[in-house]
C-alpha positions as CSV (number, residue, x, y, z in Angstrom):
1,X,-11.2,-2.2,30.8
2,X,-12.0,-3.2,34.3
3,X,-11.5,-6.9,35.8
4,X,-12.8,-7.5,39.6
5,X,-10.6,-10.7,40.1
6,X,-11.8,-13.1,43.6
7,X,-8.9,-13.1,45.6
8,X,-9.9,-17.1,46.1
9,X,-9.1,-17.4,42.4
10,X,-5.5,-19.0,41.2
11,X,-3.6,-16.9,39.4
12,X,-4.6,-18.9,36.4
13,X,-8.1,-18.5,36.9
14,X,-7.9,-14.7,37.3
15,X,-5.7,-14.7,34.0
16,X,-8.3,-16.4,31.7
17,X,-11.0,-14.3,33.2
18,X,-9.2,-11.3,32.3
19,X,-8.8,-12.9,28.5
20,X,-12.5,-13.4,29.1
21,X,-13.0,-9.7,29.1
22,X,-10.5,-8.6,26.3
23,X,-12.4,-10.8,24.0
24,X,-15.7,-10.0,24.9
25,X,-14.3,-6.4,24.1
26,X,-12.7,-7.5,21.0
27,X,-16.3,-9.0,19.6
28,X,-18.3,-6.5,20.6
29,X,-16.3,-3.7,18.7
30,X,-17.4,-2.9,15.0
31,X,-16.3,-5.0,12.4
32,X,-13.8,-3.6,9.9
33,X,-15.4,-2.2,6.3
34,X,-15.6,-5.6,3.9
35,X,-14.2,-4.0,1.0
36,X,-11.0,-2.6,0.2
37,X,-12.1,0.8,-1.5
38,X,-13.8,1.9,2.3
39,X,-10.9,0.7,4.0
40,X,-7.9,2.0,2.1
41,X,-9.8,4.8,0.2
42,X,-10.4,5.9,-2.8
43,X,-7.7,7.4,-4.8
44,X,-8.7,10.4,-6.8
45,X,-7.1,11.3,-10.3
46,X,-5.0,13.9,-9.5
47,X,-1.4,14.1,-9.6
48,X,-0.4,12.0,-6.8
49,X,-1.7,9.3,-7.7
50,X,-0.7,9.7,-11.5
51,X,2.7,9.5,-9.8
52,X,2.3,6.6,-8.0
53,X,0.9,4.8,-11.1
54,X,3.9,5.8,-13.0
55,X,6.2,4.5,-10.4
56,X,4.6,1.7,-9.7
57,X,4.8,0.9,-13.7
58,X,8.5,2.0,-13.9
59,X,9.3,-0.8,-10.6
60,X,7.2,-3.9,-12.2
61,X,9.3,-2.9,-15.3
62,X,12.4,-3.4,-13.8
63,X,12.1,-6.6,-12.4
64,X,10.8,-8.2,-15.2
65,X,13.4,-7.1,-17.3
């Protein structure tokens, strides 16, 4: 990202035009998926994450013991 800066500007001026810009670049970007499923994805039922259900099951077992 480019920023043409006057040199007549004070250094605070140039600063929050540059911020300007980052924004502008941060709201025109495409917004993140809205549910978790797209953004994490979905787990199949295979053995992976079998595993991780058992150890997850195994963990929250031991602390509530």
């Amino acid at each position: 990202m480019t920023t043409v800066l006057d040199p007549q500007q004070s250094m605070i001026e140039q600063r929050l035009a540059s911020l300007e810009a980052q924004v502008a670049g941060i709201l025109g970007s495409p917004s993140p998926a809205k549910n978790w499923e797209s953004t994490l994805g979905m787990w199949k039922d295979d053995e992976f994450s079998r595993e991780a259900d058992r150890l997850g099951e195994e963990w929250r077992q031991s602390v509530t013991d």
